[in-house]
C-alpha positions in Angstrom: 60.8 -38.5 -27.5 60.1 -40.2 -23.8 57.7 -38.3 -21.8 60.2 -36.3 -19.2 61.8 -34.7 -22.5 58.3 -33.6 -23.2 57.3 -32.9 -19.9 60.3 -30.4 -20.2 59.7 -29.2 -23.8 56.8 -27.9 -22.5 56.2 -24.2 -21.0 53.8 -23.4 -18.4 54.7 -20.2 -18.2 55.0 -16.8 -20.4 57.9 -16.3 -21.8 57.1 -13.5 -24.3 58.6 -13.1 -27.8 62.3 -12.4 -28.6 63.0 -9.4 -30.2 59.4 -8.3 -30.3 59.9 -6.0 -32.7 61.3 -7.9 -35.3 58.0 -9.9 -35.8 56.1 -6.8 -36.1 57.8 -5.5 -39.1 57.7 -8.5 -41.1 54.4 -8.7 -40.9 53.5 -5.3 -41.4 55.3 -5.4 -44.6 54.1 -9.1 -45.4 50.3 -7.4 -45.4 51.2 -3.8 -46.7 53.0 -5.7 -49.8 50.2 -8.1 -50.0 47.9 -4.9 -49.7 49.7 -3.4 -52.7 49.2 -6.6 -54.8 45.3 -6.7 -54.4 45.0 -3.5 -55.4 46.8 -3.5 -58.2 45.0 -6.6 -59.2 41.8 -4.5 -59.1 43.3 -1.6 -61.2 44.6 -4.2 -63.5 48.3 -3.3 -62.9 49.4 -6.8 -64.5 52.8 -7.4 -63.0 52.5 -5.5 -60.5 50.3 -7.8 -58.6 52.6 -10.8 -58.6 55.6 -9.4 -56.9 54.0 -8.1 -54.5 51.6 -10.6 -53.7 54.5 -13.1 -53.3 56.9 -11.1 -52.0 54.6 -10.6 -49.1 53.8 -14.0 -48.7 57.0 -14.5 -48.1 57.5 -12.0 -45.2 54.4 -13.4 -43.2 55.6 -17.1 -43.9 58.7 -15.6 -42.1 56.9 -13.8 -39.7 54.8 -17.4 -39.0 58.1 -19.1 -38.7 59.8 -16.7 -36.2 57.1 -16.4 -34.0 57.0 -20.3 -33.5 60.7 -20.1 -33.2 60.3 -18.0 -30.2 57.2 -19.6 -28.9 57.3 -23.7 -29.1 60.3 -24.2 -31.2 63.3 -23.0 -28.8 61.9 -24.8 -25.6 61.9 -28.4 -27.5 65.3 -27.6 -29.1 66.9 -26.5 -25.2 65.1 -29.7 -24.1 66.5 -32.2 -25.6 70.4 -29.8 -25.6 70.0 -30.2 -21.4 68.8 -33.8 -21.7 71.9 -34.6 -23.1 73.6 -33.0 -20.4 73.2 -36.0 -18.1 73.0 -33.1 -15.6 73.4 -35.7 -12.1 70.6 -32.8 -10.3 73.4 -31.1 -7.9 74.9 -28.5 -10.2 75.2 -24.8 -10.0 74.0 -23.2 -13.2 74.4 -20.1 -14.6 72.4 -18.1 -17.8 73.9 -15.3 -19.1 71.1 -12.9 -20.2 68.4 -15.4 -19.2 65.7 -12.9 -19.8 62.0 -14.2 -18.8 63.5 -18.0 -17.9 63.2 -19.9 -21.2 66.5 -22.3 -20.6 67.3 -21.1 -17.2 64.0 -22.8 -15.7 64.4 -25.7 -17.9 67.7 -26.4 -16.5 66.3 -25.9 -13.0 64.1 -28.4 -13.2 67.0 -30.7 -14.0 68.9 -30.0 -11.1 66.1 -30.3 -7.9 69.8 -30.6 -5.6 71.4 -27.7 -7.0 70.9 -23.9 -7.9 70.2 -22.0 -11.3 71.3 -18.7 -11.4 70.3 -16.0 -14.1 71.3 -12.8 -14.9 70.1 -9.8 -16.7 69.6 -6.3 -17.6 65.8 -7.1 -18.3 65.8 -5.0 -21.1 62.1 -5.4 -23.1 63.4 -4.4 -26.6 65.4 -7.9 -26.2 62.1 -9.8 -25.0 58.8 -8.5 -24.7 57.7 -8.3 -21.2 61.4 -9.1 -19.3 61.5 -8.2 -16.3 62.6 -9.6 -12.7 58.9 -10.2 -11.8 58.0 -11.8 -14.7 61.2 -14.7 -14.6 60.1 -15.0 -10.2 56.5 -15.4 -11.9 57.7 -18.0 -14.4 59.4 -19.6 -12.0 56.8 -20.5 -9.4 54.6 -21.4 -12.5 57.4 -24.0 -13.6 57.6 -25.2 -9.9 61.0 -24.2 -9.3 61.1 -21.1 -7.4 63.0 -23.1 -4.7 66.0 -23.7 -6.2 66.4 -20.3 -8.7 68.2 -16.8 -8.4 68.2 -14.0 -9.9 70.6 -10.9 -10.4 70.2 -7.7 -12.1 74.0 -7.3 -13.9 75.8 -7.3 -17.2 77.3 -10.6 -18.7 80.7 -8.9 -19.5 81.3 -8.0 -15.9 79.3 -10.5 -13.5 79.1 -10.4 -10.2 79.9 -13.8 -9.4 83.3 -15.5 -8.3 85.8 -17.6 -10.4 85.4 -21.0 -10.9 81.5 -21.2 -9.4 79.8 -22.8 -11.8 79.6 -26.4 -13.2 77.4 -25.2 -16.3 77.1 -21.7 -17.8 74.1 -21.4 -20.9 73.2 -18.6 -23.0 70.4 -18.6 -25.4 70.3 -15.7 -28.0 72.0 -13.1 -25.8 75.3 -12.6 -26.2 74.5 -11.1 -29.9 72.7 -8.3 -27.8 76.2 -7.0 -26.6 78.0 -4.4 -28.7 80.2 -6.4 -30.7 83.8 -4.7 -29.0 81.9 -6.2 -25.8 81.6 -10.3 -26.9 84.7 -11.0 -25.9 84.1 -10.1 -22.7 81.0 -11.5 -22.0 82.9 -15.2 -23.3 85.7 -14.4 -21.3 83.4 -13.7 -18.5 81.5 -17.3 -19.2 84.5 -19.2 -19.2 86.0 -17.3 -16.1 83.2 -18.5 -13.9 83.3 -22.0 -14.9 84.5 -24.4 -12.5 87.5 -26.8 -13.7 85.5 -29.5 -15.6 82.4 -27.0 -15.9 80.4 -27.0 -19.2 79.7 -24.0 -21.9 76.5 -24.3 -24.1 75.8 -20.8 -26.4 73.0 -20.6 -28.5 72.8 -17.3 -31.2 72.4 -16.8 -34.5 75.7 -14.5 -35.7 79.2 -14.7 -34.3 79.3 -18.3 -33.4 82.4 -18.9 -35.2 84.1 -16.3 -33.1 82.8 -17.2 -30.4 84.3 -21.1 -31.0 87.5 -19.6 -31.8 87.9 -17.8 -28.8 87.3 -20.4 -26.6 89.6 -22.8 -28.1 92.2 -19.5 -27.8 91.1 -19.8 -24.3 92.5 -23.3 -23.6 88.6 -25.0 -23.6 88.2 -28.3 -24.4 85.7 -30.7 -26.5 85.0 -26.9 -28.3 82.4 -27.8 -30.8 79.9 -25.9 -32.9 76.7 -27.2 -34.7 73.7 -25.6 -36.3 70.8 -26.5 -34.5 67.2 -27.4 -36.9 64.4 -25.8 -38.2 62.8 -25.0 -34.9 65.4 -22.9 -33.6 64.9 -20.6 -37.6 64.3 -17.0 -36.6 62.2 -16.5 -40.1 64.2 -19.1 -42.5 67.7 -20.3 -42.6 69.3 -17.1 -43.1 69.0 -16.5 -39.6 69.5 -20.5 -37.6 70.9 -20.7 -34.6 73.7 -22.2 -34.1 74.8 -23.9 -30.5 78.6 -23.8 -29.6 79.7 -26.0 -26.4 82.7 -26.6 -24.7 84.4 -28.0 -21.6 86.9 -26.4 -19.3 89.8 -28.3 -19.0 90.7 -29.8 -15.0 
C-alpha cells in the first residue's frame, strides 16, 4: 500500500457507527450469555456452562468484528475501490445516502477540480450521530469543505437532473429503503449518470438484484464481487458485496 492510499484510508473525522443498534445487542447478549455461563459454573450446572460461555463468545467476537467493520475496516476497503477509479480530479460525484461522509469525503479528496455531492435523510437509527452538521463538520476536518454539497432528499426521487454525474457511490444504504422502493433508488442512480458515468454500490443483501437490474437497464462492464474481511458486519454471513457498472455512451 503507497502512502496516498493510506493517507486516504485514514479518517480524521467522526464518522459514528453503522446501525448503532446492531452492535449493542450483540454484545449485550455476548455478556448476558457469558453471564449465564459463570453462574452456572459456580452452581455446578455442568453443561450448562459450556454453551453458554461459548455461545457468548461468539456474539462479542462478532460484536468486535462489526464494530471494526464500521470503524477502520470500511474506509481502507473504499480507499483502495476509489484508487482504482483513476478518478482524473474534475468529476462530479454523487453518494446516495452518504450519511456522516465515510466515501463521500474520500472521493472528494480525489477530485480537488470537481464537486462531491451527498444526499440524505440523516436518519440516526442508520448511523449514530448523522446529521447535516456532523458531515459539514467532517468535511472541514478532512480539508474538503471547498469542494462538497450537501442535500437533504430521498435516493428514489433526487433532486438532481439527468445525466449530471460522472460517478454515483453508495455505501450500505440502499438496503435501508423498503424493499418495493430499491428499484427506484437504482433506477434513480443510473438516471443521473452521465453517458460514460460510473456506478459503485456497496451492501450486504440484494446485490444480485441490484446487478440484474442494471444489466436490465442497458449498463455496461456490470460486475459484482464480494469485498474482504474488513468490510464483515460480524462474520461472513453478513459481507459486503460491491456491484459496479458503466453507463453505456
Amino acid at each position: 500500500m503507497d502512502e496516498t492510499l493510506e493517507d486516504l484510508a485514514r479518517p480524521r473525522g467522526d464518522y459514528g457507527v453503522d446501525a448503532p443498534s446492531v452492535p449493542i445487542i450483540l454484545g449485550g447478549v455476548g455478556v448476558a450469555l457469558v453471564t449465564l455461563g459463570v453462574v452456572s459454573a459456580v452452581l455446578g450446572l455442568g453443561a450448562w456452562t459450556i454453551v453458554p460461555i461459548v455461545s457468548g463468545v461468539w456474539f462479542l467476537l462478532s460484536c468486535a468484528a462489526y464494530l471494526y467493520t464500521t470503524r477502520s475496516g470500511k474506509f481502507q476497503v473504499w480507499a483502495g475501490v476509489l484508487r482504482r477509479l483513476g478518478l482524473r480530479g474534475d468529476e462530479r460525484v454523487l453518494d446516495m445516502g452518504c450519511g456522516r461522509g465515510a466515501v463521500l469525503l474520500k472521493a472528494a479528496q480525489l477530485v480537488p477540480n470537481g464537486r462531491a455531492v451527498g444526499v440524505d435523510l440523516w436518519k440516526s437509527g442508520d448511523q449514530s450521530g448523522n446529521s447535516v452538521d456532523a458531515t459539514r463538520r467532517n468535511a472541514e476536518l478532512e480539508g474538503v469543505a471547498d469542494r462538497v454539497e450537501l442535500h437533504t432528499g430521498d435516493m428514489t426521487a433526487m433532486p438532481f437532473q439527468d445525466a449530471s454525474f460522472d460517478l454515483v457511490l453508495s455505501s450500505l444504504a440502499i438496503h435501508n429503503v423498503p424493499r418495493a422502493n430499491r428499484a427506484k433508488a437504482i433506477d434513480e442512480a443510473v438516471r443521473v449518470l452521465k453517458p460514460g458515468g460510473r456506478l459503485a454500490i456497496a451492501d450486504i443483501v440484494a446485490t444480485t438484484g441490484y446487478a440484474a437490474q442494471l444489466r436490465e437497464r442497458g449498463m455496461h462492464d456490470v460486475r459484482r464481487r464480494r469485498l474482504d474481511w474488513r468490510f464483515w458486519y460480524g462474520g461472513p454471513w453478513t459481507a459486503t458485496s460491491l456491484v459496479t457498472a458503466r453507463k453505456p455512451g
